[in-house]
C-alpha angles and dihedrals in degrees: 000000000000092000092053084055107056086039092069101041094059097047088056086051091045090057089036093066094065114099085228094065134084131204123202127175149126128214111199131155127228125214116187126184133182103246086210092065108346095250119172107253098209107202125139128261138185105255093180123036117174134176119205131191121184104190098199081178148308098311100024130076149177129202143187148165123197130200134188101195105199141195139191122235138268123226087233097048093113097036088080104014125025093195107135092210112118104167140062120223109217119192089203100178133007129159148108132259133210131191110205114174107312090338134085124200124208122194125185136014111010143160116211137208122202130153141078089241109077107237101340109057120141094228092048086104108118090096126051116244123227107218090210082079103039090123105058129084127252135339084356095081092046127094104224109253125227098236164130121247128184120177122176128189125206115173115303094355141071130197122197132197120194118185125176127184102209134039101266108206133196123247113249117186100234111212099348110167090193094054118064085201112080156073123283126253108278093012097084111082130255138206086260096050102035111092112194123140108175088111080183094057083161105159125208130198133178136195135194114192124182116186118207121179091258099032158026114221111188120177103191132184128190131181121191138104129283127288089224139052129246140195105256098179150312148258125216122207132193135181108251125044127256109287094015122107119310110278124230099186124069135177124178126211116201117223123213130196134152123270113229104241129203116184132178117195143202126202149163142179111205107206115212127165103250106025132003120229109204135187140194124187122176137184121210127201110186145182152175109221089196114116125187091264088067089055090048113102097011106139122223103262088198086064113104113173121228140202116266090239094042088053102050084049098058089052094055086050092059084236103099089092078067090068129067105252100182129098105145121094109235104166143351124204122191110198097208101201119207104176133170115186138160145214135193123198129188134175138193115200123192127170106192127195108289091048093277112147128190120213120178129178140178127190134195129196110187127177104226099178131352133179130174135166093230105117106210110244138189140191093258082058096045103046080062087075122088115277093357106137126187082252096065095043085060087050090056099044087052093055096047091046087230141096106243085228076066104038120098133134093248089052093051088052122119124165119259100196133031135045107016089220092065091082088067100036139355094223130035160136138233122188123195113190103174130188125204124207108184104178091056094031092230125135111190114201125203110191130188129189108193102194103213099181117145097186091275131130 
């Protein structure tokens, strides 16, 4: 590891030395405490940030951004793992760029930035996003892209082709304590439980831009499969196998997978001379390719047999409910999503005298049409089964996190593409007011998110 390491920074050193090559960067530390208790918020943050250009010559170049992610330390770090290592070294970005005519070419590990709307538009999806970073403005909240990327220019247009070769997915903190923003501990899939089987996930996108004096007009259209997982069925397990005898014990394993996403976009920047109004709206089409047949034969992961004499233990013990029982398959149930939703983006955007600058924003996530096979079920229904007892319908809704009154396929929707905020709520606003002070070179941010969510999409 230490050997990669030291392998890539010298090869960024050894570009570096050339007199056609610049370096930018900045290296800073965060600190974050709770104001209720000033309590340490440990979440990790980018300590060294660097930009690199390598100009071979007029028409070739190469390009790179390097990020040392850091975190502080537990207290109970060695008491599991005596590994000294503290940082994370992230090649962002890395790859080459060509100017042929009135075109350029870029080849390899890219973030990319479309939309009318600045950092928070519904089609910026060609990169992943890590939620560690919401917060933070621009490419700093992106995972680079393994891709190939062509723009042209003619006249007053431009028209740009992204195509990437793999499914590219965000970075979600599982069970952090320390990041309100996550997924709780069991509930995030494994290799046992995900079950997609496109081994060819390329993903295309295409943009049109026209530019007037007064205005930009940009009609864009994606097509790839969702940054984050869903729950695309269930399996449902008992203890005894079809035609035996009639089982009295349950357990149900969710199963994720990625919805395939197309998406088709409208936007606009209105240029004025004091202030811009912007606007993004985009249409998504989305579904789980998953059928029934792809849940048939899965075996339960959480089973773990046990020896005769070591269960019967257990049960004398009071502890056997601790242990997955169930082996058997009993029922399978694809949900079979089939989802169109919208979201609608604008931005007003204001600098003042002093270098102060305003920027306001207000999103909107809305659920147009949505279909699923799941049929809703409740305890009252499932003790109706043989052998199905009020006891095991506690057991289930223990393992899903969720009473079954609750759960549905639509509840369980989030959307797998678009604004990266609309995992959080379905309505805000963020508010940006900046001061600039250019003798000291010092900017000072104050940012706002007004969640406006009245319990719709």
């Amino acid at each position: 590891m230490i050997n990669r390491y030291l392998l890539i920074l010298i090869l960024f050193i050894g570009i570096g030395i050339s007199s056609s090559t610049s370096i930018v960067g900045q290296a800073e530390y965060f600190y974050m405490t709770r104001l209720e208790n000033s309590q340490l918020v440990n979440i990790p943050f980018r300590l060294l940030d660097l930009n690199i250009q390598h100009q071979v010559n007029n028409k070739f170049n190469i390009f790179g951004n390097l990020g040392i992610e850091y975190r502080n330390r537990r207290d109970t770090d060695f008491m599991t793992d005596s590994n000294l290592e503290d940082f994370l070294l992230d090649i962002r970005e890395f790859y080459m760029s060509l100017y042929i005519g009135y075109g350029e070419f870029r080849i390899g590990k890219q973030i990319h930035s479309w939309g009318s709307i600045d950092e928070n538009s519904p089609i910026d999806n060609l990169n992943a996003y890590d939620y560690y970073y919401l917060l933070l403005g621009g490419a700093e909240k992106k995972l680079g892209a393994y891709s190939l990327a062509y723009d042209n220019y003619l006249g007053n247009s431009k028209i740009s082709f992204v195509y990437s070769p793999m499914h590219n997915t965000s970075r979600i903190p599982i069970d952090d304590p320390d990041y309100p923003i996550g997924l709780p501990e069991g509930s995030s899939p494994s290799e046992e439980t995900l079950l997609f089987k496109d081994k060819t996930p390329d993903e295309f996108s295409l943009n049109f831009t026209y530019s007037f004096d007064f205005m930009d007009i940009s009609v864009s259209s994606l097509n790839m499969y969702d940054r984050i997982f869903n729950v695309s069925g269930i399996n449902i397990y008992a203890n005894s196998p079809a035609g035996g005898t009639d089982p009295d014990k349950f357990s149900i394993t969710p199963r994720y997978s990625y919805r395939r996403t197309n998406v088709l976009n409208f936007g606009t920047v209105f240029l004025f001379n004091d202030f811009t109004i912007s606007f993004d709206y985009a249409s998504f089409d989305s579904k789980d390719t998953n059928n029934e047949e792809d849940f048939e034969g899965l075996s339960n992961v959480d089973y773990v047999p046990m020896h005769p004499g070591l269960e019967d233990l257990l049960i004398e013990l009071g502890n056997f409910e601790q242990f997955d029982c169930c082996q058997y398959p009993f029922s399978e149930i694809a949900f079979e999503e089939k989802v169109k939703y919208s979201q609608f983006a604008f931005q007003f955007e204001m600098p003042f005298e002093n270098d102060f600058k305003v920027n306001a924003q207000y999103f909107k996530h809305e659920i147009d049409e949505y279909s699923s096979n799941f049929l809703d079920q409740n305890c009252e229904s499932l003790t109706n089964l043989p052998g199905f007892e009020e006891s095991d319908c506690e057991a289930i809704e223990e393992d899903l996190g969720v009473s079954l009154e609750d759960f549905s396929a639509q509840n369980l929707f989030i959307p797998g593409v678009g604004m990266p905020h609309t995992i959080i709520t379905s309505e805000a606003v963020l508010l940006n007011f900046e001061k600039g002070f250019p003798d000291s070179d010092l900017i000072v941010d104050f940012n706002a998110f007004i969640d406006m969510d009245k319990g719709r999409g």
